[in-house]
C-alpha positions in Angstrom: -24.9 -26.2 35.5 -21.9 -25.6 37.8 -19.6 -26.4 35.2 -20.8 -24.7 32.4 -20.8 -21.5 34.7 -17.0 -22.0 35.3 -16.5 -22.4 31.5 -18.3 -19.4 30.9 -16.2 -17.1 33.9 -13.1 -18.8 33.0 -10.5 -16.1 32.0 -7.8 -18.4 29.8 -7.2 -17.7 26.7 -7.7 -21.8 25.7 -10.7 -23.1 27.5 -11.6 -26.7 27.4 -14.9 -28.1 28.9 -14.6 -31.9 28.8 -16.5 -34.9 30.1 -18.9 -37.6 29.3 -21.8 -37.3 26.8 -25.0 -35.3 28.3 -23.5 -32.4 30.5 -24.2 -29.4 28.3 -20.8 -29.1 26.9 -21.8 -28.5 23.0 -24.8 -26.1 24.3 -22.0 -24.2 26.4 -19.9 -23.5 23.7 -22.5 -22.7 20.9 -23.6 -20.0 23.5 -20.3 -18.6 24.4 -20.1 -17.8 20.9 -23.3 -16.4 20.8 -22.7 -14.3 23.3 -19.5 -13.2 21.9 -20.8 -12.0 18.4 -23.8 -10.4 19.7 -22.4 -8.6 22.5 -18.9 -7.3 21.3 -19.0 -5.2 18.1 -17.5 -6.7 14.9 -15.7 -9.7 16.5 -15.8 -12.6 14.3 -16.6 -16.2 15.5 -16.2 -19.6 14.2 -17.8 -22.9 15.2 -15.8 -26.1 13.8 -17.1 -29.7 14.0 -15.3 -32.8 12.1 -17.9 -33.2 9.7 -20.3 -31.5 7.6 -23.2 -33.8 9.3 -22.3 -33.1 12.9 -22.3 -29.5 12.1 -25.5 -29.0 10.7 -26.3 -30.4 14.4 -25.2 -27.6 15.5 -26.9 -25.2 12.7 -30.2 -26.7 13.4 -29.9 -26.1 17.7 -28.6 -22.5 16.7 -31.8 -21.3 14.3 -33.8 -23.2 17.1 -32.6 -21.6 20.0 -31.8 -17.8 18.9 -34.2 -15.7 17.9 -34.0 -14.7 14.4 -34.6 -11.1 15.2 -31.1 -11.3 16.3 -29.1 -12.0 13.1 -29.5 -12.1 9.7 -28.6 -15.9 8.3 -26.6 -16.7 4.9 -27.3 -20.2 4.2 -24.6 -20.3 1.3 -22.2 -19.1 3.8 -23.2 -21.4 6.7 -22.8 -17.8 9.1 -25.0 -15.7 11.0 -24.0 -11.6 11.2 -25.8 -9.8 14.8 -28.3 -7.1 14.4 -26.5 -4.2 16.7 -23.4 -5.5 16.9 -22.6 -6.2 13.2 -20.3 -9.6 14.4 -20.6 -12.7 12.5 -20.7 -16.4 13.8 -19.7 -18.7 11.1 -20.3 -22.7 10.9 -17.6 -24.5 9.5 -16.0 -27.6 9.5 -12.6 -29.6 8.9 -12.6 -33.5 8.2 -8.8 -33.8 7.5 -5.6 -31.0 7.7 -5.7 -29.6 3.9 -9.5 -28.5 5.1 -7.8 -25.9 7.4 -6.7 -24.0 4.2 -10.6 -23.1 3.6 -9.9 -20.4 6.3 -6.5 -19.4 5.2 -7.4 -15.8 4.7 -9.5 -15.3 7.3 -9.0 -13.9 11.2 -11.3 -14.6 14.2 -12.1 -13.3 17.7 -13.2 -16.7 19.1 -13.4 -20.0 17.7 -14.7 -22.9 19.3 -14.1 -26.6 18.2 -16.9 -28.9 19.3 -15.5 -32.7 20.3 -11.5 -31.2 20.0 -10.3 -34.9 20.4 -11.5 -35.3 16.9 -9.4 -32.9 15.5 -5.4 -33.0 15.1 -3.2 -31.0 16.2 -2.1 -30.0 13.1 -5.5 -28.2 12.9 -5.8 -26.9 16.2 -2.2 -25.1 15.9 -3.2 -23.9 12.1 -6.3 -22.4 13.1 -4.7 -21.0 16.3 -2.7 -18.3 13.8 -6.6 -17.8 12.7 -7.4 -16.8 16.2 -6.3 -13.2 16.3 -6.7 -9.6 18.6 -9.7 -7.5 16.4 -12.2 -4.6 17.7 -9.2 -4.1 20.5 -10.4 -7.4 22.6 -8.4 -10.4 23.1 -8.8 -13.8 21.0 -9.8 -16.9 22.4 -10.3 -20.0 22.0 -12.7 -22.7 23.3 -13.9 -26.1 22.8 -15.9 -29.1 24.1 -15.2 -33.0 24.2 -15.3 -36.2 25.0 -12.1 -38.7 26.0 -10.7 -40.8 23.4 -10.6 -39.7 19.5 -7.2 -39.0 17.2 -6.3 -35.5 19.7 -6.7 -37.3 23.0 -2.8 -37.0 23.2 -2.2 -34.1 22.6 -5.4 -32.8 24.0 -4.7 -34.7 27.7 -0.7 -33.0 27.1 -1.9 -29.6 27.4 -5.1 -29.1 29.2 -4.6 -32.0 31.7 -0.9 -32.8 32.2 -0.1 -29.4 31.9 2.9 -30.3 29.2 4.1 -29.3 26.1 3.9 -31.3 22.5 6.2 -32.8 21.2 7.0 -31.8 17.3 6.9 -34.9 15.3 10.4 -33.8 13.1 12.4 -32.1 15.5 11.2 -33.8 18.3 11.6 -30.5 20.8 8.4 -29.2 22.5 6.6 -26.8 21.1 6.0 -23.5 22.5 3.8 -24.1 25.6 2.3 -21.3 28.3 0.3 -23.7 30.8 -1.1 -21.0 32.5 -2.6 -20.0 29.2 -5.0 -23.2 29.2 -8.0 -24.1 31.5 -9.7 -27.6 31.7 
């Protein structure tokens, strides 16, 4: 589809492919990532839904659609590691903020949030510091959603107004590069 092509060509460093249920949004993402961790060598990837349910969605449509001659999978783990390429793509998910701290330790190329309005922005910014430069290629981020849902705010305040948020204590923007982000 049109739109999935302009996700996929899009050079921002925070892509976001929104719009009503049924346009390929969730397949677009899973296979950006896919792409990703079999095509650049040892770049880590992560996929985050809300729940553990809605992931294993998302697990199922993966082991359906990729070839299993092209990774090796780790149930346990919830994470597929390429053949070739030696890059991981990892299934995880966070129902609430103080599931963030699951991936405290850990560092990714690309992650991808699938329905982003569902998430806070707590989470988005935590996993953000996740999101970091390895194998000499530049981090990304991507996600897919519908409207409404807890982010919508915030989610709407960067991607479509184009403004930053607004910190909750001090009540100052955050740090904000428009130009950064691509709906």
């Amino acid at each position: 589809h049109p739109a999935q092509r302009r996700f996929h060509e899009s050079p921002a460093k925070f892509r976001l492919f929104g719009g009503a249920a049924g346009g390929g949004k969730s397949f677009a993402l899973r296979w950006e990532l896919v792409c990703a961790a079999s095509g650049i060598s040892h770049f880590p990837c992560l996929l985050l839904r809300e729940s553990f349910p809605e992931l294993q969605q998302h697990i199922t449509r993966f082991r359906e659609d990729v070839p299993n001659s092209m990774y090796k999978w780790n149930e346990r783990d919830r994470m597929a590691t390429f053949y070739g390429s030696g890059s991981s793509l990892k299934f995880g998910y966070t129902s609430c903020d103080a599931d963030v701290n699951r991936f405290q330790t850990d560092e990714y190329g690309a992650i991808g949030f699938d329905e982003l309005t569902h998430f806070s922005y707590y989470q988005w910014s935590y996993l953000r510091s996740r999101n970091r430069s390895v194998s000499g290629f530049s981090p990304f981020m991507i996600a897919a959603t519908n409207p409404g849902g807890k982010g919508h705010v915030w989610v709407k305040s960067l991607w479509i107004d184009k403004v930053p948020v607004i910190d909750p204590i001090s009540g100052r923007p955050l740090p904000y590069r428009p130009e950064r982000y691509a709906f």
